[in-house]
N, C-alpha and C positions, 0 to 999 in steps of 0.2 A: 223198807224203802225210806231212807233217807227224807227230810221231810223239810222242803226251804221256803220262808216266806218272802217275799221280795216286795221294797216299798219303792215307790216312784211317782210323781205325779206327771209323767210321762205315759201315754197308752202305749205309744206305738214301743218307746222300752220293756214295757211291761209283758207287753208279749212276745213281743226277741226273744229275753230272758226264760221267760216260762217256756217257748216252743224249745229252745236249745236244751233246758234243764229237762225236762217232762221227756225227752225223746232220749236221753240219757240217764234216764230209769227213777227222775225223783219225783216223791210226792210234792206239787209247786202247788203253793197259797200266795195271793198278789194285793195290794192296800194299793188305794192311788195317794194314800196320806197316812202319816204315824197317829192321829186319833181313830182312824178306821183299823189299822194293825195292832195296837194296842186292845181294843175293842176284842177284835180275832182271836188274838191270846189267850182271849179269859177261857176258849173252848179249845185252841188249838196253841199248844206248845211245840213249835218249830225246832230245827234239830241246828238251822242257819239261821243265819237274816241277814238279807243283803239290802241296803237303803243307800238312797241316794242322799248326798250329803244338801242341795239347795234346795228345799220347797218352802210351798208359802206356808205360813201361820205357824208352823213348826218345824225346825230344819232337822236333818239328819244327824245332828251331833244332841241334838236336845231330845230326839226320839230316844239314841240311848243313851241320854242320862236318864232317861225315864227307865228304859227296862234295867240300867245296873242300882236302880232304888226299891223296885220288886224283887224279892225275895225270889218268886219262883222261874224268873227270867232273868236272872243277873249273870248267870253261866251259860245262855245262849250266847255262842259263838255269832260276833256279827263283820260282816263286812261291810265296808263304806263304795259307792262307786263315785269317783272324783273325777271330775274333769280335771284340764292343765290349769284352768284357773283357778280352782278350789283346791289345789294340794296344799296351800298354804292352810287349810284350815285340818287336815288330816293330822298332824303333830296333838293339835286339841284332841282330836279321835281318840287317839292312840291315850292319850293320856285319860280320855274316859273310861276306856276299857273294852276299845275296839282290837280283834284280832288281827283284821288284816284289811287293806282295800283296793280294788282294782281299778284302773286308770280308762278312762272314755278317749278315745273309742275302742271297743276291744271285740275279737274276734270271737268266735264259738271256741276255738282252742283254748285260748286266754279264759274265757269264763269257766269252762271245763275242770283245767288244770287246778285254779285257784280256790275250785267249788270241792272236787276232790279231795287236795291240797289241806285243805281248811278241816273236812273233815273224817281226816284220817289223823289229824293230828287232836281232834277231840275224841276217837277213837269210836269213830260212827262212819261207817262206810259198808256200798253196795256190798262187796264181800262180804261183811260180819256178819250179813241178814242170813235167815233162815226161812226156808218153806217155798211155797207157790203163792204169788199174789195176785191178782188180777182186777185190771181197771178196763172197763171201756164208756164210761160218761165223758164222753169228751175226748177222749184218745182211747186206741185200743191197744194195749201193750198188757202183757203174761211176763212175771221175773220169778227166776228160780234160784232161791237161795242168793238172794243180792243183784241177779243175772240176767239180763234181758234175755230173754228167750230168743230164738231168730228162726223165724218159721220157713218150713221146707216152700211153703203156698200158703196164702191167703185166705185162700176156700178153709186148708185147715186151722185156719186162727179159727176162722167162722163154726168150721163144726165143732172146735172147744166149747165155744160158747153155747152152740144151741146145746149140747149136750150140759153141758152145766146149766143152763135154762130148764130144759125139759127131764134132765134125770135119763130115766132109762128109758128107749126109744127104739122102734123097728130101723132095719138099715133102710125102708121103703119110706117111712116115716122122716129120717135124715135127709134121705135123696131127694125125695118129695119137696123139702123147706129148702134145700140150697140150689136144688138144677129145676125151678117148676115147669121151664120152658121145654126141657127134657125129657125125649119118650122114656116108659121104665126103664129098660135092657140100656141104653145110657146112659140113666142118672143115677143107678145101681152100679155100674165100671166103675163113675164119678164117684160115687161113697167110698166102692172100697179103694181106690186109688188113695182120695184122702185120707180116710183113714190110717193108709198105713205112713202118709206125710206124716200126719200127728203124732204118730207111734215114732217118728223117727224124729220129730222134734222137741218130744217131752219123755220119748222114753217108751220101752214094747211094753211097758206094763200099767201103759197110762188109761186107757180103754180094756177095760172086760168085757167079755160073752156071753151069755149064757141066753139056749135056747131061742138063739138067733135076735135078742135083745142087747141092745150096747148099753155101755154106761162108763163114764170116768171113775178108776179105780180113789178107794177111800185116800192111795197115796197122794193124788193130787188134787185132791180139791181143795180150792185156793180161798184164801182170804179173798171174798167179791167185793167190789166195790159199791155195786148195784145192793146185795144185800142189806150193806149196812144204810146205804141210800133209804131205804125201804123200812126198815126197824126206826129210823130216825125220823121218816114220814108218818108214820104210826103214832110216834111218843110226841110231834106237833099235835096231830089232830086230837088226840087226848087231852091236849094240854097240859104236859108234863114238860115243856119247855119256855125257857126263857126267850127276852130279844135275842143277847148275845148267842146262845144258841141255834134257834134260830136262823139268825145271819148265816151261820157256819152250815146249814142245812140246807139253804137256799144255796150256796156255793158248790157243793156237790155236786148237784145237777147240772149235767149237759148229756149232747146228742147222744143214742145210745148207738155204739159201733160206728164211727162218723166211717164213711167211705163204702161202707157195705148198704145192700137194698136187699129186698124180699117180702114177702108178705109176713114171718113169721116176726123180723124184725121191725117191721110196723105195729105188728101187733105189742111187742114190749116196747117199742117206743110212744103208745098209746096209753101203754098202761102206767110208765113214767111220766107222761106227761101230766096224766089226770092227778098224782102223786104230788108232784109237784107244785101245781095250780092250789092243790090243797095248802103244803106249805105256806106258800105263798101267800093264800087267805091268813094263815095263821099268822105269820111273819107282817103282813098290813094290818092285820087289826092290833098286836102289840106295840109297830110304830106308832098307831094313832093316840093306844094308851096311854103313851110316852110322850104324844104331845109333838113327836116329828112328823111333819103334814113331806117335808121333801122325803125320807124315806117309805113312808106311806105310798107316795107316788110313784117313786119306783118299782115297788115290790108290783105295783098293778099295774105298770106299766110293763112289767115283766109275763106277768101274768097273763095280758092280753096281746104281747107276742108269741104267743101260745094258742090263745082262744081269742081272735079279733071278735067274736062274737059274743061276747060276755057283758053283755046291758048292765049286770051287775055291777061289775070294773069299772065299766065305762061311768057308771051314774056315782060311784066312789072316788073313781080318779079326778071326774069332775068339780066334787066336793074339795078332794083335798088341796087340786088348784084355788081352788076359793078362796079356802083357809089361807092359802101362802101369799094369797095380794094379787095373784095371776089371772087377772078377769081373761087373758088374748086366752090362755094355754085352756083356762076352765070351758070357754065357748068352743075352744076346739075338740076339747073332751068331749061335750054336750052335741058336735056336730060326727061325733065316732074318727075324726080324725086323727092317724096315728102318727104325729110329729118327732116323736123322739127317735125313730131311725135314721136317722142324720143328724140329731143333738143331745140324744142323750147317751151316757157314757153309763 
């Protein structure tokens, strides 16, 4: 999966971009500024980078002059997004060592094409990939061999998953997690029905049997994205990571299966969650080392859109209001009031 970072000090750009890209099968990483995407790098080497050429304190032509003076980012392929009024500045681009850039306002086609475009000519494209991959923190999408998958049904994305969750599993055991509201002799129809969706959108040899036990065959188990989530939640709380890291771990995390419900996927949306907040401890106590009291704040303030109930966060977030000169924002911490859902970005 193709892997693009996109800068912008735009939100609402920021996510156009990522929902158009991400639904067209790329792995999307997003900076609202090129010292945050710089930062990014140091863990994640993008295969794109798409920046917008005017923000504050450092513009998009100076971000990559930065990355063609690093060594191990000076052959990332970057695109510029220009307004009509900033093409005058895209000639400089060009001469720093930009590939290509696209013009505002531009369509899902237009981003597509030029996203494409760009990297089939660095000779990195969905086709070239190999295997099964699978993400659902924050979107739920299965590629095969470069290829979005396109499921017969819904239900059957879902039993991908529990099955890649649980391993090997009764059809009673399945039917049980996806139809609960379902008497047995229905939500056994329901299994095998899906199942054979599955079998028809990944392939009849995706699913094996044996002794009335299912399981995804060794063919298709997929690079998870939840696993690595999880190994990388493990090496914070050891303490085997950096800030820069870190950051990059904290950014993986989102909703697990957005759009699906159940109890079984509560149960691992619980279990990621708890994962997470760990993180998340981790990740605040490094900004604090470091001496950033505003990134400190957001990590716990991430934290506690999670757990409102965390006296802990709360008595930290308070603190590191302090620290930043924010006597209003520190008393509102101290009063557990959650103000950053409508100002914090």
């Amino acid at each position: 999966m193709p892997k693009v970072l996109v800068v912008d000090d735009d939100a609402a750009i920021l996510k156009l971009i990522s929902v158009i890209l991400t639904r067209s099968g790329h792995d999307v990483r997003t900076a609202s500024h090129p010292v945050e995407a710089l930062d990014l790098m140091k863990v994640f080497v993008p295969d794109l980078v798409i920046s917008d050429v005017v923000m504050p304190y450092m513009t998009g032509l100076d971000f990559l002059e930065k990355m063609r003076e690093d060594e191990k980012l000076a052959r990332v392929p970057f695109m510029l997004l220009s307004s009509h009024a900033e093409r005058a500045d895209i000639r400089r681009g060009m001469n720093l060592g930009a590939d290509d850039y696209l013009p505002k306002p531009f369509t899902p086609a237009d981003l597509n094409g030029a996203v494409e475009a760009r990297l089939r000519r660095a000779g990195m494209t969905l086709q070239g990939e190999s295997g099964l991959k699978a993400t659902t923190l924050g979107s739920a999408q299965v590629t095969q061999d470069g290829e979005v998958v396109s499921w017969v049904s819904r239900k059957a994305l879902e039993l991908f998953f529990f099955l890649l969750e649980h391993g090997e599993v009764t059809s009673w055991e399945a039917a049980e997690a996806l139809w609960p509201e379902k008497d047995e002799s229905r939500a056994s129809s329901l299994f095998h029905t899906t199942l054979h969706r599955l079998r028809k959108s990944l392939g009849s040899d995706a699913v094996t049997s044996t002794n009335r036990r299912y399981s995804l065959s060794d063919e298709v188990r997929p690079e998870y994205d939840v696993q690595r989530f999880e190994l990388l939640a493990a090496q914070a709380e050891q303490g085997k990571l950096g800030l820069e890291e870190l950051r990059e771990v904290v950014g993986l995390y989102g909703e697990y299966l957005p759009g699906s419900d159940g109890p079984w996927i509560d149960d691992v949306r619980a279990r990621l969650e708890g994962l997470q907040l760990s993180v998340l401890d981790s990740a605040a106590a490094a900004a604090q080392q470091a001496g950033s009291h505003k990134e400190t704040a957001g990590y716990l303030q991430k934290a506690l859109s999670i757990d409102p109930m965390g006296d802990k966060h709360w008595e930290q977030l308070t603190a590191a209001m302090e620290a930043l000169g924010d006597g209003s924002r520190a008393r509102q911490a101290s009063e557990r009031e959650m103000w950053w859902d409508s100002d914090f970005g």
